[in-house]
C-alpha positions in Angstrom: -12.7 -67.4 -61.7 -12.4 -68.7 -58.5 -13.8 -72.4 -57.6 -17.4 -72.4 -56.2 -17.4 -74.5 -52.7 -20.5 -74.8 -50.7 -21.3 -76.2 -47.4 -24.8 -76.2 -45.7 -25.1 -74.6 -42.7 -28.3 -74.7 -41.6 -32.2 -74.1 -41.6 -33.2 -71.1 -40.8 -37.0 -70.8 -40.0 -37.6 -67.1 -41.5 -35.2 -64.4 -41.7 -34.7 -63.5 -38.5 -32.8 -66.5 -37.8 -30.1 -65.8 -40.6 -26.4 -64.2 -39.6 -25.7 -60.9 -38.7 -22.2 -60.9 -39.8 -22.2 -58.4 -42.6 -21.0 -61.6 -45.1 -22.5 -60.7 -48.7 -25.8 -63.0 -49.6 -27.4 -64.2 -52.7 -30.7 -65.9 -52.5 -31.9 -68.9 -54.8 -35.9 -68.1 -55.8 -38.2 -70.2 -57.8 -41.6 -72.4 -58.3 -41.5 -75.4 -56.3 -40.0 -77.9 -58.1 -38.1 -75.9 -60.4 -34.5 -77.6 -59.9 -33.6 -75.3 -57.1 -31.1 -78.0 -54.7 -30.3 -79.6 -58.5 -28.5 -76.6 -59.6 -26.8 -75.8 -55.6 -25.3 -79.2 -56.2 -24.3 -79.2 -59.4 -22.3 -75.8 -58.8 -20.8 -77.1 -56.0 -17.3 -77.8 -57.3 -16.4 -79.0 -53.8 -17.4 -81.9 -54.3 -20.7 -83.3 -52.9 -24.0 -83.2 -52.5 -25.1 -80.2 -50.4 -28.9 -80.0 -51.1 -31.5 -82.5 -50.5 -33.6 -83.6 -54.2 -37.2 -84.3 -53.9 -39.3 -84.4 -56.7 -42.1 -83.7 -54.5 -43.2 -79.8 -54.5 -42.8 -77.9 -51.6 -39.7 -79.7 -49.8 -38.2 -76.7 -49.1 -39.6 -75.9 -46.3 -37.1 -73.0 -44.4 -34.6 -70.5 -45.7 -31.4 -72.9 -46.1 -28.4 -71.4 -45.8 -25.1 -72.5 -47.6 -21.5 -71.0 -47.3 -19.8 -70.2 -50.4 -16.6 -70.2 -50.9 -16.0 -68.6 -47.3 -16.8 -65.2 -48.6 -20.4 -65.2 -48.7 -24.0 -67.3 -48.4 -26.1 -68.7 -50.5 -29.3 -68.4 -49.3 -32.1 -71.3 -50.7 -36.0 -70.4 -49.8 -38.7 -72.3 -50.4 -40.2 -72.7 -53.7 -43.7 -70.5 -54.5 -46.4 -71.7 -56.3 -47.7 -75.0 -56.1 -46.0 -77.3 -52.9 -47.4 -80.1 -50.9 -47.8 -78.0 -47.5 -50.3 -76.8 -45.1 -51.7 -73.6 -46.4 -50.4 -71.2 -43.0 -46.8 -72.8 -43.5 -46.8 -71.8 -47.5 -48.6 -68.1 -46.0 -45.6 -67.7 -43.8 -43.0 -68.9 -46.8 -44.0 -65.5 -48.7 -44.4 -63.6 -45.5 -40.2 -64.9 -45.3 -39.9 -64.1 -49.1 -41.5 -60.6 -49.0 -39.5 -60.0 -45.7 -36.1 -60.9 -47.0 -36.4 -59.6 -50.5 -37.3 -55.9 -49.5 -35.4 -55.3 -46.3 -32.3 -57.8 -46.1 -29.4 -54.8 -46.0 -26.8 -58.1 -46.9 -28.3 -59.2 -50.2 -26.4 -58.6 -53.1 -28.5 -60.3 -56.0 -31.1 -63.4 -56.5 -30.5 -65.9 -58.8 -34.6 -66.7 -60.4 -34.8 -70.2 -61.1 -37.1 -70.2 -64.2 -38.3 -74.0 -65.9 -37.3 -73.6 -69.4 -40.3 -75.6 -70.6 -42.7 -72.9 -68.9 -40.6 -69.3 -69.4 -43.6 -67.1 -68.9 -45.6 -68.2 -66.2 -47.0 -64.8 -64.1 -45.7 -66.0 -60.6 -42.0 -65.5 -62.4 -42.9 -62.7 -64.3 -44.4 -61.6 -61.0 -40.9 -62.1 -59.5 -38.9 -60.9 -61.5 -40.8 -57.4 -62.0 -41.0 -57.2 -58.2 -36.6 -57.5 -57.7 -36.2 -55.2 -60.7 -38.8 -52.7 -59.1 -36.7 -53.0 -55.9 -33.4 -53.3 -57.3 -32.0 -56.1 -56.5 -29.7 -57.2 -59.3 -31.2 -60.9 -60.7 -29.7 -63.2 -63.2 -32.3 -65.7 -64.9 -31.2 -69.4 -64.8 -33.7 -70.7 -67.1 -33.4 -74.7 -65.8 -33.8 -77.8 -67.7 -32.6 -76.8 -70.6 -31.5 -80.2 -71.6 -35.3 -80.8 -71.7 -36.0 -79.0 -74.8 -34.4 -78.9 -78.8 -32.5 -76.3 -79.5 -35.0 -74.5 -81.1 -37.2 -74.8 -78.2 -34.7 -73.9 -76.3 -33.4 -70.7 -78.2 -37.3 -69.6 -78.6 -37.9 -69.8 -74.5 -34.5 -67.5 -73.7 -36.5 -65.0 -75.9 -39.3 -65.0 -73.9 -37.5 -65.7 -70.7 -35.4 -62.4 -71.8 -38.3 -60.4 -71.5 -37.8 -60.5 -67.9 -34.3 -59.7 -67.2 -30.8 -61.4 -68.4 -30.8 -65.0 -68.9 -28.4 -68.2 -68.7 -29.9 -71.1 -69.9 -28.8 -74.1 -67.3 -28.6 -78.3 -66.9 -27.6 -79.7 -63.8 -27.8 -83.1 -65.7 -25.4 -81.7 -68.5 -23.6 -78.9 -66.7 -24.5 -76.3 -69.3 -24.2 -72.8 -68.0 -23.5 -73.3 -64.5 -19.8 -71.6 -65.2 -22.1 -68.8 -66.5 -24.1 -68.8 -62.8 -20.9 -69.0 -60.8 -19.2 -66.4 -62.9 -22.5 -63.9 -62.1 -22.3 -65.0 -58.2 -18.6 -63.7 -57.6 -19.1 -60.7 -59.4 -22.3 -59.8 -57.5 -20.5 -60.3 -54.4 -17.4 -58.0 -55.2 
């Protein structure tokens, strides 16, 4: 498998603003909060930090876009749920969502940040039944899964199955990430 290397472009304030190259795309979607920029830099095996950590919801503010490997983007929009934002600028983040999800003719696949600790909440659900009723191929990265025993742990993929496949992840530990690259280059072939 070939080394993941990402490098941030830039902010793009709604899809419109993203390239028209043809390059293959996969976007990162989640709840605020949910480890999103953790897990960009921890599969960055270039070397580097490449996304900005807040543990403030809603930091995300534009659709960032990353450069992997030189063969395709990552795309990282902002966070739904909960997020410390004016209430037009979180309307226009789903209006950017909606608008990239159902018509983006580059998008390959989405990578669903889920939080382990919470693997059925309805606005995931919600996702995830909306890119299967498009689609879109998804892989589940069911975060923090340090954060729980492995009981806990094995008991939430269940759940978190429900909704599509699932690779439990750790930025912290690493776990899975070789599981997320691995699904990225094959969605992009």
């Amino acid at each position: 498998m070939p080394i993941l290397r990402l490098e941030f472009l830039r902010s793009c304030p709604g899809p419109d603003q993203l390239p028209r190259d043809g390059r293959p795309e996969v976007a990162f979607a989640g709840r605020s909060n949910v480890g999103k920029s953790s897990l960009l830099n921890t599969i960055n095996r270039g070397g580097g930090t490449v996304a900005r950590i807040s543990s403030r919801p809603g930091c995300t503010q534009f659709l960032n876009l990353y450069a992997a490997s030189d063969r395709f983007y990552l795309v990282d929009m902002p966070g739904y749920g909960y997020a410390r934002a004016p209430e037009d600028l979180r309307r226009r983040w789903v209006g950017w969502m909606l608008s990239y999800l159902n018509a983006r003719e580059t998008l390959r696949g989405v990578v669903l940040l889920v939080d382990a600790r919470h693997p059925a909440l309805p606005s995931d659900a919600g996702m995830a039944a909306m890119l299967r009723d498009r689609g879109r191929p998804y892989l589940i990265a069911l975060t923090k899964a340090d954060k729980l025993a492995r009981g806990r742990l094995l008991e939430a993929v269940r759940t978190a199955e429900e909704m599509g496949p699932v690779v439990p992840v750790s930025s912290l530990t690493g776990m899975g990430t070789d599981g997320v690259c691995r699904w990225l280059f094959e969605t992009v072939s």
